[in-house]
DSSP file (Angstrom, degrees, kcal/mol; ACC not computed):
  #  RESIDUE AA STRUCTURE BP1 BP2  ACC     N-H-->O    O-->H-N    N-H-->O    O-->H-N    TCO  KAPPA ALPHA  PHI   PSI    X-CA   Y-CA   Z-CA
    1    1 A X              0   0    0      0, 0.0     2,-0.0     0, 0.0     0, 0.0   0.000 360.0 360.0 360.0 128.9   41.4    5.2  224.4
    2    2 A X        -     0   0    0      1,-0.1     2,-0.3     3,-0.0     3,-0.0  -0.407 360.0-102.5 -64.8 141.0   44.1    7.0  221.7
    3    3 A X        -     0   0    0      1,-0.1     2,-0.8     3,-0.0    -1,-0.1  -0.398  31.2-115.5 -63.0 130.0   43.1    7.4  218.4
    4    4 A X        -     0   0    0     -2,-0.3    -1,-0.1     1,-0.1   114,-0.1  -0.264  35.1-136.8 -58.8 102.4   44.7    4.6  215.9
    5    5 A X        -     0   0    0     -2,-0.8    -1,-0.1     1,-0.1    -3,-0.0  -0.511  35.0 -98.0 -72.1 144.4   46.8    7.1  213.7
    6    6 A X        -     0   0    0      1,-0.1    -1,-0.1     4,-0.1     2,-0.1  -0.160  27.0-108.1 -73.3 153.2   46.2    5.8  210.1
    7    7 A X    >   -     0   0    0      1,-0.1     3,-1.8     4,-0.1     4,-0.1  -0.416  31.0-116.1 -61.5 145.5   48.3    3.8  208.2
    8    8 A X  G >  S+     0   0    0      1,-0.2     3,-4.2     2,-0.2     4,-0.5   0.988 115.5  60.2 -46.1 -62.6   50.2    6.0  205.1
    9    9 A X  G 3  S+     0   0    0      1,-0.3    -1,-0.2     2,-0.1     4,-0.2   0.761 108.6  37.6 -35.3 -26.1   48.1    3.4  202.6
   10   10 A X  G <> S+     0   0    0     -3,-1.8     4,-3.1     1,-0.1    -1,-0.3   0.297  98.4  90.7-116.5  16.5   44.4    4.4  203.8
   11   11 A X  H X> S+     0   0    0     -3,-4.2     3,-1.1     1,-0.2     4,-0.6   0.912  82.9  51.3 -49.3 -77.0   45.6    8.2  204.1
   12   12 A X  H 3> S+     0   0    0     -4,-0.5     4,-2.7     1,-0.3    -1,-0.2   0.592 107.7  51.6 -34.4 -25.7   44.7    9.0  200.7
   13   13 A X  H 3> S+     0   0    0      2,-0.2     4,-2.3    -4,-0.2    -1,-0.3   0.952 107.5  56.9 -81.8 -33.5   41.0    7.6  201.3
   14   14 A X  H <X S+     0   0    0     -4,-3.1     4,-2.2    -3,-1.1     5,-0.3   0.922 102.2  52.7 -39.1 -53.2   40.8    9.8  204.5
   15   15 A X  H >X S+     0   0    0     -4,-0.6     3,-1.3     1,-0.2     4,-1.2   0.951 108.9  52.3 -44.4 -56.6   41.4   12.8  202.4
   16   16 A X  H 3X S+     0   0    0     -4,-2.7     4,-2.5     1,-0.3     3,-0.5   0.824 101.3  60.2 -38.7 -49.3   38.6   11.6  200.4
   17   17 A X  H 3< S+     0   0    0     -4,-2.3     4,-0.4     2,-0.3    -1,-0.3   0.801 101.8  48.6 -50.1 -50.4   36.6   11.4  203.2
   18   18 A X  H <X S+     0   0    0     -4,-2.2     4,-0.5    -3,-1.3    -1,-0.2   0.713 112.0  51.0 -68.4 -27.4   36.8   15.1  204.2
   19   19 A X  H  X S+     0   0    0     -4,-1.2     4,-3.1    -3,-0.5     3,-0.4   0.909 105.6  55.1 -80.3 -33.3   36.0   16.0  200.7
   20   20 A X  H  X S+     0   0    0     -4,-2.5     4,-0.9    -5,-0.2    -2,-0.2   0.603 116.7  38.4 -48.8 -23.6   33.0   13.5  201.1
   21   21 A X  H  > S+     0   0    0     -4,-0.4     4,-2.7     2,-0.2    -1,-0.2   0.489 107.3  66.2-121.0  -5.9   31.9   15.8  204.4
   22   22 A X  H  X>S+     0   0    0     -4,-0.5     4,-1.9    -3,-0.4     5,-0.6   0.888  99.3  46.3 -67.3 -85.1   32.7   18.6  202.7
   23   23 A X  H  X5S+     0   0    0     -4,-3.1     4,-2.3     1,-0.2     5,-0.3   0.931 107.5  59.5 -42.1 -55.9   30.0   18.1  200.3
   24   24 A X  H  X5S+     0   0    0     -4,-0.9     4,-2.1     1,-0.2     5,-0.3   0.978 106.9  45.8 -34.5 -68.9   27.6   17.4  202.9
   25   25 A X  H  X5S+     0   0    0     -4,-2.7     4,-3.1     1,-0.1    -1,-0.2   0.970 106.2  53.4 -47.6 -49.3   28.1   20.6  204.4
   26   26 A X  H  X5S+     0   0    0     -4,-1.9     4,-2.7     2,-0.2     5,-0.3   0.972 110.0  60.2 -45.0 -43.7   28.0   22.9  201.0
   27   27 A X  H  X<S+     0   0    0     -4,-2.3     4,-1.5    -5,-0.6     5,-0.4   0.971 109.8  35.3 -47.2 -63.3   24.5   20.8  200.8
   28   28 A X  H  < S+     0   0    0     -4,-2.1     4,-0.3    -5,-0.3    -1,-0.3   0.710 119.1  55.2 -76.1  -6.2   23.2   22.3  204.3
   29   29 A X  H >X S+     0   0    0     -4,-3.1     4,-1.8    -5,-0.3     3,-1.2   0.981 102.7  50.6 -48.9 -70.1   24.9   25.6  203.4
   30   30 A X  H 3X>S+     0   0    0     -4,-2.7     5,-3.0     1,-0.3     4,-0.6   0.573 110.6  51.8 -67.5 -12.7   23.2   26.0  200.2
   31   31 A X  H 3<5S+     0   0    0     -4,-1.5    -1,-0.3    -5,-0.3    -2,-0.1   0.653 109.6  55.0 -67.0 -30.4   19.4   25.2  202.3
   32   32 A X  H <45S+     0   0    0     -3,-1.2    -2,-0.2    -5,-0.4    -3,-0.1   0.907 109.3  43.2 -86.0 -22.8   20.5   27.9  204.7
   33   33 A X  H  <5S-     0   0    0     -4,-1.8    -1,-0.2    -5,-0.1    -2,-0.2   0.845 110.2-122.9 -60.7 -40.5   20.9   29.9  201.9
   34   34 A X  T  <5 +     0   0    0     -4,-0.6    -3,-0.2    -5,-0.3     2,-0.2   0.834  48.2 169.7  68.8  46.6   17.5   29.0  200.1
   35   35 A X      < -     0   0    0     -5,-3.0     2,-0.3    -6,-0.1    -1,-0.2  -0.565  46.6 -93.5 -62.5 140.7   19.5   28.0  197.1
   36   36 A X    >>  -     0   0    0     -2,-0.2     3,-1.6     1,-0.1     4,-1.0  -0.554  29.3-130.0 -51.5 116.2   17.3   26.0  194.3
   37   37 A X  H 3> S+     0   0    0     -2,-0.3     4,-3.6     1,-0.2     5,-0.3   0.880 107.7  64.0 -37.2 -45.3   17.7   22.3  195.0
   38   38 A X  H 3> S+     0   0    0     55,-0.2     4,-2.8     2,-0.2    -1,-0.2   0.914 101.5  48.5 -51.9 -39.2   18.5   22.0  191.1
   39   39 A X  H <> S+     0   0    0     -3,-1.6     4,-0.8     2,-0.2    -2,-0.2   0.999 118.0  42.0 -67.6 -62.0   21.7   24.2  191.5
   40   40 A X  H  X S+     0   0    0     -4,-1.0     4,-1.1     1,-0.2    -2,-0.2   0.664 110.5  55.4 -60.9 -18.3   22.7   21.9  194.6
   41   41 A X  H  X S+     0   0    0     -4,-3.6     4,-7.1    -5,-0.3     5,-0.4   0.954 106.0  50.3 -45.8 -78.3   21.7   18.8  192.8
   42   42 A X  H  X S+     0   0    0     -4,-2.8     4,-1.1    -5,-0.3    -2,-0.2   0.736 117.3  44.8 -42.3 -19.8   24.2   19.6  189.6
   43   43 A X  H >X S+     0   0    0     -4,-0.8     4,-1.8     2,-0.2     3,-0.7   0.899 117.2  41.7 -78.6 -90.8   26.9   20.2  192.2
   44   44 A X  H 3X S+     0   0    0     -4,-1.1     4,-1.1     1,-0.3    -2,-0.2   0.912 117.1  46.4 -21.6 -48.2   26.1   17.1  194.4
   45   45 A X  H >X S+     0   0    0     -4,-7.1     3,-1.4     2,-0.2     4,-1.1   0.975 108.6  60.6 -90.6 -34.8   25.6   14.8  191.4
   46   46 A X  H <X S+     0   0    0     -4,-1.1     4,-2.9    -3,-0.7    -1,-0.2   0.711 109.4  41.2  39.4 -79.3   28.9   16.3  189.9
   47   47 A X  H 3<>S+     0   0    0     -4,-1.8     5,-1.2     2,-0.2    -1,-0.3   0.332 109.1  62.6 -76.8  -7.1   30.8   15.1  192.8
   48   48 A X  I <<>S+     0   0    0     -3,-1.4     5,-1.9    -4,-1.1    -2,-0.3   0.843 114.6  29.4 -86.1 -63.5   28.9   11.9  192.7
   49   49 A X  I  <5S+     0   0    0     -4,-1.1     5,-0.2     3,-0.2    -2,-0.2   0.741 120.8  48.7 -98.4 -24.7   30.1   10.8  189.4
   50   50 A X  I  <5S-     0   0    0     -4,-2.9    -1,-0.2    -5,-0.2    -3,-0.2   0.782 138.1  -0.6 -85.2  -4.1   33.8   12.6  189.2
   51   51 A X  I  >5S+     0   0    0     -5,-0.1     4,-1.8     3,-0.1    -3,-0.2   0.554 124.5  66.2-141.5 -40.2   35.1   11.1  193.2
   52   52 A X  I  ><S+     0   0    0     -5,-1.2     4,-1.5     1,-0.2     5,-0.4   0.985 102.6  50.2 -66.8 -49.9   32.1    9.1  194.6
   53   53 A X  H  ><S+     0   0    0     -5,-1.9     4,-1.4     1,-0.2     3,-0.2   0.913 116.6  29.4   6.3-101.1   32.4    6.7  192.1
   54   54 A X  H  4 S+     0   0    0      1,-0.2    -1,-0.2    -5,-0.2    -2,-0.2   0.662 113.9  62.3 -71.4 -24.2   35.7    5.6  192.0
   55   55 A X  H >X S+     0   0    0     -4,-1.8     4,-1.1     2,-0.2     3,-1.0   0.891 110.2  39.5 -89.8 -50.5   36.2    6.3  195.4
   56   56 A X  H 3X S+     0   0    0     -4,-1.5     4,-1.3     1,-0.3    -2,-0.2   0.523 114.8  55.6 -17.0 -45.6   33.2    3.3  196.5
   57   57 A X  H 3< S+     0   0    0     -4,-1.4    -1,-0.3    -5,-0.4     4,-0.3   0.304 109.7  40.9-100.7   6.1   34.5    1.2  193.8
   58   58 A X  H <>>S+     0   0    0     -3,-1.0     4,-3.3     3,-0.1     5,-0.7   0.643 117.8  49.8-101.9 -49.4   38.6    1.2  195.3
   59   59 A X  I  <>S+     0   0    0     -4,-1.1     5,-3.0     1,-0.2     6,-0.5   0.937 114.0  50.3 -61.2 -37.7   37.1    0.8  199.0
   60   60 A X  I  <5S+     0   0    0     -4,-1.3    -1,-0.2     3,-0.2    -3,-0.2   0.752 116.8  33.4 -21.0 -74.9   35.0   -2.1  197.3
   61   61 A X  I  45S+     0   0    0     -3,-0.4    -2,-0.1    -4,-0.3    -3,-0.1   0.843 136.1   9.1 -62.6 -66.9   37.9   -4.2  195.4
   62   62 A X  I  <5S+     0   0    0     -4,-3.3    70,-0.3     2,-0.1    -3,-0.2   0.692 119.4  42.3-136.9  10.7   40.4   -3.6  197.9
   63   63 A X  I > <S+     0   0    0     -5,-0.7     3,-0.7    -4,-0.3     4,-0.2   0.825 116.0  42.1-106.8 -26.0   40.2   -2.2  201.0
   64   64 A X  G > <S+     0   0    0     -5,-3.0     3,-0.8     1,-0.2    -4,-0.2   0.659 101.5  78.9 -74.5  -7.8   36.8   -3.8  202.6
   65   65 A X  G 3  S+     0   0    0     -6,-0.5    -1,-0.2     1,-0.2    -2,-0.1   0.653  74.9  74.8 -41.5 -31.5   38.2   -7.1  201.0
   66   66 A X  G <  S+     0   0    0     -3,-0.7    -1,-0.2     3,-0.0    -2,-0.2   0.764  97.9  51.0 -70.9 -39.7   40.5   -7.3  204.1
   67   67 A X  S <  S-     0   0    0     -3,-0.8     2,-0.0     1,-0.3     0, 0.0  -0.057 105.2 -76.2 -35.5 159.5   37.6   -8.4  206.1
   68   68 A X        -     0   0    0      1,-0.1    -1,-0.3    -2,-0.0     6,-0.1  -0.163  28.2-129.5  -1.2 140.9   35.1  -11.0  205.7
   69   69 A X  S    S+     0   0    0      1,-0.1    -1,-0.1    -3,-0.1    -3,-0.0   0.560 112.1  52.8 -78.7 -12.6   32.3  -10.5  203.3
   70   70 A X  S    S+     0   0    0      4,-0.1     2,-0.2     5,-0.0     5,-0.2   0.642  78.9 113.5 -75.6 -21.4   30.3  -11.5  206.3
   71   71 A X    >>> -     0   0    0      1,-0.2     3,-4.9     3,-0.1     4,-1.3  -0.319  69.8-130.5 -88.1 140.9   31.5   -9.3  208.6
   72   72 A X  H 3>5S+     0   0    0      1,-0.3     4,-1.3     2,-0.2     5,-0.2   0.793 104.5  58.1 -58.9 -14.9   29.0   -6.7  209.8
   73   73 A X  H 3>5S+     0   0    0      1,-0.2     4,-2.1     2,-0.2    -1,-0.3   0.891 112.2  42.3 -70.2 -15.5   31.1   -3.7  209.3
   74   74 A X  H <>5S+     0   0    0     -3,-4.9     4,-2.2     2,-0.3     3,-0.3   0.903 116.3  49.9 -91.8 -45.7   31.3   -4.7  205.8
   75   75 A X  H  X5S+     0   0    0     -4,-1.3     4,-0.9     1,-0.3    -1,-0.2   0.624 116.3  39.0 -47.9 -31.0   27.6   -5.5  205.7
   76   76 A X  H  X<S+     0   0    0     -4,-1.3     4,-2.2    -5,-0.5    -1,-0.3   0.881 119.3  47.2-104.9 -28.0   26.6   -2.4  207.2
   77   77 A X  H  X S+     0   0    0     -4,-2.1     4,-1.1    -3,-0.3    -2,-0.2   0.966 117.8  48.4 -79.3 -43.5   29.8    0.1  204.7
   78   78 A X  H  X S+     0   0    0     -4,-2.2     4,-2.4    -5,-0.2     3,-0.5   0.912 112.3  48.1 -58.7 -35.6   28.5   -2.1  201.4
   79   79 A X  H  X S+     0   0    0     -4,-0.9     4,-0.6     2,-0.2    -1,-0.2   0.927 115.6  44.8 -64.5 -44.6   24.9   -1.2  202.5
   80   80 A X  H  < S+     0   0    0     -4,-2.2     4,-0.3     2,-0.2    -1,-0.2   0.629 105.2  55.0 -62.7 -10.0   25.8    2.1  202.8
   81   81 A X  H >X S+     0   0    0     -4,-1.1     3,-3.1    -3,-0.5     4,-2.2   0.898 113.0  45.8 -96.7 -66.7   27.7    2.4  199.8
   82   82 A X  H 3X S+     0   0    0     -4,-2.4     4,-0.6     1,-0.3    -2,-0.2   0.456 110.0  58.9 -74.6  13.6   24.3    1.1  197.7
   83   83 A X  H 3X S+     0   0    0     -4,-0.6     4,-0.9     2,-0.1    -1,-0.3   0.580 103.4  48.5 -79.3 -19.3   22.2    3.4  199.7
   84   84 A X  H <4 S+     0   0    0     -3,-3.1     5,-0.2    -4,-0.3    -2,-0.2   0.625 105.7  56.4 -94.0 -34.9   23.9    6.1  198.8
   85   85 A X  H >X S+     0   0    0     -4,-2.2     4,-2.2     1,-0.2     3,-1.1   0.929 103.0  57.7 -98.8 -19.1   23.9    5.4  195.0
   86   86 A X  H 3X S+     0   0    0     -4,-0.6     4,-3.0     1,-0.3    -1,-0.2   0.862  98.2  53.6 -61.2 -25.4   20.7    5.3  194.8
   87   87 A X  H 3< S+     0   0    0     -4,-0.9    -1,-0.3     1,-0.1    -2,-0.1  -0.123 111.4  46.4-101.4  75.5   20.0    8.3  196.0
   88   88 A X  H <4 S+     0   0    0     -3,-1.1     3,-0.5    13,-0.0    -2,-0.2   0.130 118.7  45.4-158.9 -56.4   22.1    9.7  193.7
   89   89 A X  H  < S+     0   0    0     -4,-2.2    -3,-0.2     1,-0.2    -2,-0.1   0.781 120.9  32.3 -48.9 -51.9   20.4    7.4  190.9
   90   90 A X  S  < S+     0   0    0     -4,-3.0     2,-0.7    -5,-0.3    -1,-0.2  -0.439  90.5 155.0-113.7  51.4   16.9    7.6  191.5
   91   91 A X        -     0   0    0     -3,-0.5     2,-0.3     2,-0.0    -4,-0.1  -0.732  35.2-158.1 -94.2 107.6   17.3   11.0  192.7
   92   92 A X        -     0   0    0     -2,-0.7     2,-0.9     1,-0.0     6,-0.2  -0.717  36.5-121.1 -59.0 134.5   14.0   13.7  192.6
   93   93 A X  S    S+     0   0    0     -2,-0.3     2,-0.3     4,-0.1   -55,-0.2  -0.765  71.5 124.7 -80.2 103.1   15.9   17.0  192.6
   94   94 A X  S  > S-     0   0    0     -2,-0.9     4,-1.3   -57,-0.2     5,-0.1  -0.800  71.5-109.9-160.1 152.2   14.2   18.0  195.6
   95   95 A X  H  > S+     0   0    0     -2,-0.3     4,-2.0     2,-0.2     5,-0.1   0.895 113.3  55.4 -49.0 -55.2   15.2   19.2  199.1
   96   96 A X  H  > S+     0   0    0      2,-0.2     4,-1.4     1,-0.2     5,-0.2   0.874 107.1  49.9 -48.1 -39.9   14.2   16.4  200.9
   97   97 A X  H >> S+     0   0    0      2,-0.3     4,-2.0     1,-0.2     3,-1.1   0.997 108.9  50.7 -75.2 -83.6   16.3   14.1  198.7
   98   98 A X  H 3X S+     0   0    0     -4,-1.3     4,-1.6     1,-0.3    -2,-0.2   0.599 112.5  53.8 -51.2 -12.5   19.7   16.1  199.0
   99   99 A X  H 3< S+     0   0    0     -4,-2.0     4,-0.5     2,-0.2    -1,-0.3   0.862 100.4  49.5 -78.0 -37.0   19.1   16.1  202.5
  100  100 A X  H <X S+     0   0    0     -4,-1.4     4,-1.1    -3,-1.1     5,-0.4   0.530 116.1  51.1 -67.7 -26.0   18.8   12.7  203.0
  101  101 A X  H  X S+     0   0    0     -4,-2.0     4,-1.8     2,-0.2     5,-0.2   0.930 109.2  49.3 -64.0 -50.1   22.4   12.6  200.7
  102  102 A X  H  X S+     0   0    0     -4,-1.6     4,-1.5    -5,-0.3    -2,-0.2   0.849 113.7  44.9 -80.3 -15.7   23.8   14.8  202.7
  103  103 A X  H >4 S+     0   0    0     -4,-0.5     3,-0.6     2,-0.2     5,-0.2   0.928 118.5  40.9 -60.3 -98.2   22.7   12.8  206.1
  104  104 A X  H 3X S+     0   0    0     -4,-1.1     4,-2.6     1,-0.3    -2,-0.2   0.740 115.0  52.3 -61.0 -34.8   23.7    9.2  204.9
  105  105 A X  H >< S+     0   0    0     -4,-1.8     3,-0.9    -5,-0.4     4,-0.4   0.939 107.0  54.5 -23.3 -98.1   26.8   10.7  203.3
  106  106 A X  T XX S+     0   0    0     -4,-1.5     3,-2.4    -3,-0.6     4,-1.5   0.693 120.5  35.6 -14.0 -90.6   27.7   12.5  207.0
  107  107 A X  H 3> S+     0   0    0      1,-0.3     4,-4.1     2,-0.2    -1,-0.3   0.693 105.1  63.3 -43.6 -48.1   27.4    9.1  208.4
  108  108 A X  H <X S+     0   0    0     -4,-2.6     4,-0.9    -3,-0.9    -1,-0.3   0.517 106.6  39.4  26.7 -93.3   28.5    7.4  206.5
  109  109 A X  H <> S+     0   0    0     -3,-2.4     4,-1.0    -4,-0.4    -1,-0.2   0.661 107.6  57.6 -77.0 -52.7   31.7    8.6  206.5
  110  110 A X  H  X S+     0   0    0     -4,-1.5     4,-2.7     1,-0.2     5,-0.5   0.955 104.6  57.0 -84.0 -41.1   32.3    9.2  210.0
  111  111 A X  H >X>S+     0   0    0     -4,-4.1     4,-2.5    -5,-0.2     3,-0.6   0.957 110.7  45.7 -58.4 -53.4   31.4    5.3  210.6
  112  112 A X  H ><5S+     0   0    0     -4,-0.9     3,-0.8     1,-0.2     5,-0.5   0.765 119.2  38.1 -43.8-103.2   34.2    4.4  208.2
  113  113 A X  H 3<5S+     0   0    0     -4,-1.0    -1,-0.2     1,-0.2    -2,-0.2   0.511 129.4  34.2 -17.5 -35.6   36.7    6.8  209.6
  114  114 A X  H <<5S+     0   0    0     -4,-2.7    -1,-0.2    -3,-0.6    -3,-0.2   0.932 136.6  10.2-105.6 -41.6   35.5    6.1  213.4
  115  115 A X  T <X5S+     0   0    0     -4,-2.5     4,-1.7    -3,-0.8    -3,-0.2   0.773 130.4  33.9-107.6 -88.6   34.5    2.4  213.4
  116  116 A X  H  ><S+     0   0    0     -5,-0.5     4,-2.1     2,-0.2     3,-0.6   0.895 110.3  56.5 -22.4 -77.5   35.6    0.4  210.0
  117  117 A X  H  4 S+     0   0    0     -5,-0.5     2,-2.4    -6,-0.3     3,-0.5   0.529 106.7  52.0 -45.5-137.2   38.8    2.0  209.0
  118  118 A X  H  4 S+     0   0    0      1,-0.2    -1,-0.3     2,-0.2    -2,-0.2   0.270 111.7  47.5  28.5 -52.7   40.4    1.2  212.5
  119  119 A X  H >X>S+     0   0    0     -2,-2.4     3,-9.9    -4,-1.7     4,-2.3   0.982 108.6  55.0 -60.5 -75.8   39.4   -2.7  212.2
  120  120 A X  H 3X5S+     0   0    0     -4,-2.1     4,-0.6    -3,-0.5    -2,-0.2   0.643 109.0  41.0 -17.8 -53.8   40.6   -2.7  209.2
  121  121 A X  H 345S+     0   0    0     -5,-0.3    -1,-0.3    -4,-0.2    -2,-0.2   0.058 111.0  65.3 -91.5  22.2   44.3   -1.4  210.0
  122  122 A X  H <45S+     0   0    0     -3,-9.9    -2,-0.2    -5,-0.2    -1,-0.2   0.629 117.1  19.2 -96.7 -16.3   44.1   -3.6  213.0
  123  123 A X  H  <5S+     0   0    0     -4,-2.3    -3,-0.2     2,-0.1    -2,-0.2   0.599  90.9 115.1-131.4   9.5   44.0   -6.5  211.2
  124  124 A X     << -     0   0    0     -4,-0.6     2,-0.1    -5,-0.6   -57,-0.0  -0.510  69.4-116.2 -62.8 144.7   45.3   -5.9  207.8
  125  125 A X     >  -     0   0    0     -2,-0.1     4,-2.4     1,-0.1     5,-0.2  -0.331  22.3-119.7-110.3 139.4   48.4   -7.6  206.9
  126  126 A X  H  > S+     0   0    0      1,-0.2     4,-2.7     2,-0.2     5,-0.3   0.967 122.5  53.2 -75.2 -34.6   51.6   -5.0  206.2
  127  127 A X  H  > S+     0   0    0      2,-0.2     4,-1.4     1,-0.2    -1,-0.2   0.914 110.3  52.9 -60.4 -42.5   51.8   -6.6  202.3
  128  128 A X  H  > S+     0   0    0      1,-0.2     4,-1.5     2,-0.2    -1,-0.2   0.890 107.8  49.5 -37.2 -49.1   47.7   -5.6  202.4
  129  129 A X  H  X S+     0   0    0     -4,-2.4     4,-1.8     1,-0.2    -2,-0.2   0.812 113.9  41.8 -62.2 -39.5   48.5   -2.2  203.4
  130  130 A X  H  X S+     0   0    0     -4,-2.7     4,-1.0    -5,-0.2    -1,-0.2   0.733 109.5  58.6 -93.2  -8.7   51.0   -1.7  200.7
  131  131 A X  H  < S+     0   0    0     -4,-1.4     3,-0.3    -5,-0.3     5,-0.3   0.980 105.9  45.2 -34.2 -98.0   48.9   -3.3  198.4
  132  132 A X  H >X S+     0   0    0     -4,-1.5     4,-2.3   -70,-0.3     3,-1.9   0.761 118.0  53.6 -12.1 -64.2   45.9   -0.6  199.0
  133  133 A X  H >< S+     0   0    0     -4,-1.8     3,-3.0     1,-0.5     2,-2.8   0.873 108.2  47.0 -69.4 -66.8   49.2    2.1  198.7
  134  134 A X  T 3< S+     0   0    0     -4,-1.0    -1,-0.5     1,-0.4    -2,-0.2   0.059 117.4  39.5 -27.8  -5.3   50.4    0.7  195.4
  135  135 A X  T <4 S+     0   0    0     -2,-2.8     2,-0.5    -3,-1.9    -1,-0.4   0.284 115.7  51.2-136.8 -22.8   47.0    0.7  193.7
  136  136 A X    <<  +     0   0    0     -3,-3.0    -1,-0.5    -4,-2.3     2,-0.2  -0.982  49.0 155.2-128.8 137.0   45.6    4.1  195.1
  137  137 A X        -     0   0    0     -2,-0.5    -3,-0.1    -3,-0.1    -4,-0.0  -0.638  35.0-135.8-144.6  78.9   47.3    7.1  195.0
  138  138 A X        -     0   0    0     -2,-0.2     2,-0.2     1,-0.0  -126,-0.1   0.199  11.8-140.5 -36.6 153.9   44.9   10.4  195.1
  139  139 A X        -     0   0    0      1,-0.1     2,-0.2  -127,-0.1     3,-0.0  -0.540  45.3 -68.9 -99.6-162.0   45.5   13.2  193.0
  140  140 A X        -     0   0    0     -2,-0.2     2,-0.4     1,-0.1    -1,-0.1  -0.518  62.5 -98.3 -60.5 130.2   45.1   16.7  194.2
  141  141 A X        -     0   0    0     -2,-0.2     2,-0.5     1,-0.1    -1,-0.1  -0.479  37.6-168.4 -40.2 120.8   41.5   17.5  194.9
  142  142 A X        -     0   0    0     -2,-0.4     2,-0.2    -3,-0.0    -1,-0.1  -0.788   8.5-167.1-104.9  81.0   40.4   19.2  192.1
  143  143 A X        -     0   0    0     -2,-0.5     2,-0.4     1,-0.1    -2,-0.0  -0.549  27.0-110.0 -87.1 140.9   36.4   21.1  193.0
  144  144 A X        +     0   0    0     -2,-0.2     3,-0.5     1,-0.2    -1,-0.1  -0.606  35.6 175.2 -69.7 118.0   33.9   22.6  190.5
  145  145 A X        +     0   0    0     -2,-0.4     3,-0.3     1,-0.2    -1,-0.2   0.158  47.2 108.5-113.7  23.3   34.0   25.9  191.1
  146  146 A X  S    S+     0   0    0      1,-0.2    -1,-0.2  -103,-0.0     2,-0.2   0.619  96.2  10.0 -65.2 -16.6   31.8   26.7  188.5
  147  147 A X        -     0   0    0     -3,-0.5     2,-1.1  -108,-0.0     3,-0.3  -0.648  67.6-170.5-166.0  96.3   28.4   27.7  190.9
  148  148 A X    >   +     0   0    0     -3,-0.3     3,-1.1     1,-0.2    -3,-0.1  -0.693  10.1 176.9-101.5  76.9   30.0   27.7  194.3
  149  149 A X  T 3  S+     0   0    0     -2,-1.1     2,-0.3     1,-0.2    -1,-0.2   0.981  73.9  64.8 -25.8 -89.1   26.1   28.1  195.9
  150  150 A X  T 3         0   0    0      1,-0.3    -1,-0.2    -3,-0.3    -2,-0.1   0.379 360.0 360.0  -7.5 -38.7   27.9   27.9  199.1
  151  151 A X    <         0   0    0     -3,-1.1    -1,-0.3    -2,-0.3    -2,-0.1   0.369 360.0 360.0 -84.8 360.0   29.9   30.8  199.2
């Protein structure tokens, strides 16, 4: 089966989405490194409050809206979305704990992109889609490059 190429409107969250797996990798960089979990914490939780945020809270309002609230992809991206801020929330700065972030992140992600996202522009409405464009517009990534662990 051909991949659905995305609609222009849910571009911008894809990009998001590669910065989203992007952090997941610097995470398992900075273990391969044997960086201090605290440095990869300040990073992580960084990126947690300046893009995970807002990003959770647009898919939230108006792009899983397009759906059901019943419907299990929605069930299973909203579960994911409050799995995620908690560990971010209740977070011991700990390996184990940024691992499990960078994990449920990973998936996350790719289940939106691979499963969700796809339903979603099959049965979104073209005034939905330009809705979604009209309300979200990324800026340029902008990363804190202030203790790039990673590198």
């Amino acid at each position: 089966m051909k991949p659905l190429k995305r609609h222009k409107a849910l571009q911008p969250l894809s990009r998001e989405h590669h910065h989203g797996l992007l952090l997941a990798w610097k995470i398992r960089i900075g273990f391969k490194k044997n960086i201090e979990p605290k440095r990869i914490y300040q990073y992580a939780n960084w990126f947690y409050k300046t893009h995970l945020i807002s990003h959770f809270k647009m898919e939230e309002l108006y792009v899983f809206t397009i759906l059901e609230e019943k419907n299990e992809l929605i069930k299973q991206a909203l579960n994911d979305h409050e799995v995620i801020r908690n560990l971010f929330e209740n977070i011991d700065v700990d390996s184990k704990t940024l691992s499990d972030i960078a994990e449920t992140l990973d998936n996350h992600i790719r289940f939106e992109e691979r499963v969700l996202f796809p339903k979603i522009q099959e049965v979104a409405t073209e005034s939905q889609l330009l809705q979604i464009e009209k309300i979200h517009q990324s800026d340029a990534f902008e990363d804190n490059l202030s203790d790039e662990f990673w590198k």
